[in-house]
Legacy VTK file of the C-alpha trace (Angstrom):
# vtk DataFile Version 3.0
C-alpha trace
ASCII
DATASET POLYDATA
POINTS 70 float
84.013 126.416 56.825
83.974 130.215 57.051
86.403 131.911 59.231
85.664 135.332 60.785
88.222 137.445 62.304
86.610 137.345 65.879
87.018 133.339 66.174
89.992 132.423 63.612
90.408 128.455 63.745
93.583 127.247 62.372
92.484 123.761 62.577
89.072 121.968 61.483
89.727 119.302 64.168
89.248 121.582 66.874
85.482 122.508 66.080
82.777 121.072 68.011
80.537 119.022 65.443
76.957 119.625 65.510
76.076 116.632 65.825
78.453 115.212 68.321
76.875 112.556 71.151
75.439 114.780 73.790
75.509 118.285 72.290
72.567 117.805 70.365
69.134 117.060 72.256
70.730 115.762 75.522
68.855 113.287 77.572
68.749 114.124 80.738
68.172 110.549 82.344
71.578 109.552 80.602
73.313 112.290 81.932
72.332 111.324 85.464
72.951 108.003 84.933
76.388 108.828 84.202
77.000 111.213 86.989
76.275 108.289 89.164
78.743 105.922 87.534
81.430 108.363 87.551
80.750 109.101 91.838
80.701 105.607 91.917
84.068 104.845 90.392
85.271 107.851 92.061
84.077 106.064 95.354
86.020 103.098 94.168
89.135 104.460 93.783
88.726 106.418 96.974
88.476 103.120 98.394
91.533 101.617 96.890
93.560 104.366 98.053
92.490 104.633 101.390
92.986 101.141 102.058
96.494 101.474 100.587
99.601 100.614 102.899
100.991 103.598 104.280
104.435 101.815 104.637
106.529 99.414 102.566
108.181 96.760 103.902
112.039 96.801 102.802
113.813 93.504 102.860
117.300 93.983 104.644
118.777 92.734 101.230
118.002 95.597 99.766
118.332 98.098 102.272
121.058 100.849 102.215
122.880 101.692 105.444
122.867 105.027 105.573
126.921 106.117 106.017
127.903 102.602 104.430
129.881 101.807 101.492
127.700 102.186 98.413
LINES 1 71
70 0 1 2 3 4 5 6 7 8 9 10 11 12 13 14 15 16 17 18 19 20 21 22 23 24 25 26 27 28 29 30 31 32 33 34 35 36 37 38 39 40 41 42 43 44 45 46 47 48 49 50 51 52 53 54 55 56 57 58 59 60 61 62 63 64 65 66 67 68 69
């Protein structure tokens, strides 16, 4: 690995590798593929949160009056 003094890597690990999946010859039908899966687990998730409960039930067991004796 040669090092010049415009792009000084102190570590190997953080270079890109040529032939790493995707950076060489991508394939475009792949890549929209997974666009789509990743808006539809956004969409998902979206989902789950929206149809989260806003509020949580407390049981009175639990509950802390507020001025009470801890």
């Amino acid at each position: 690995m040669e090092v010049t003094s415009k792009n000084k890597v102190l570590s190997p690990i953080h270079l890109p590798c040529p032939d790493m999946a995707g950076c060489a010859n991508p394939n475009p039908e792949l890549t929209q593929k997974s666009l789509q899966w990743v808006a539809r687990c956004l969409k998902h998730v979206r989902q789950l949160k929206k149809n989260k409960p806003t509020s949580r039930h407390i049981p009175a067991r639990f509950a802390r009056v507020k001025g009470g004796a801890a």
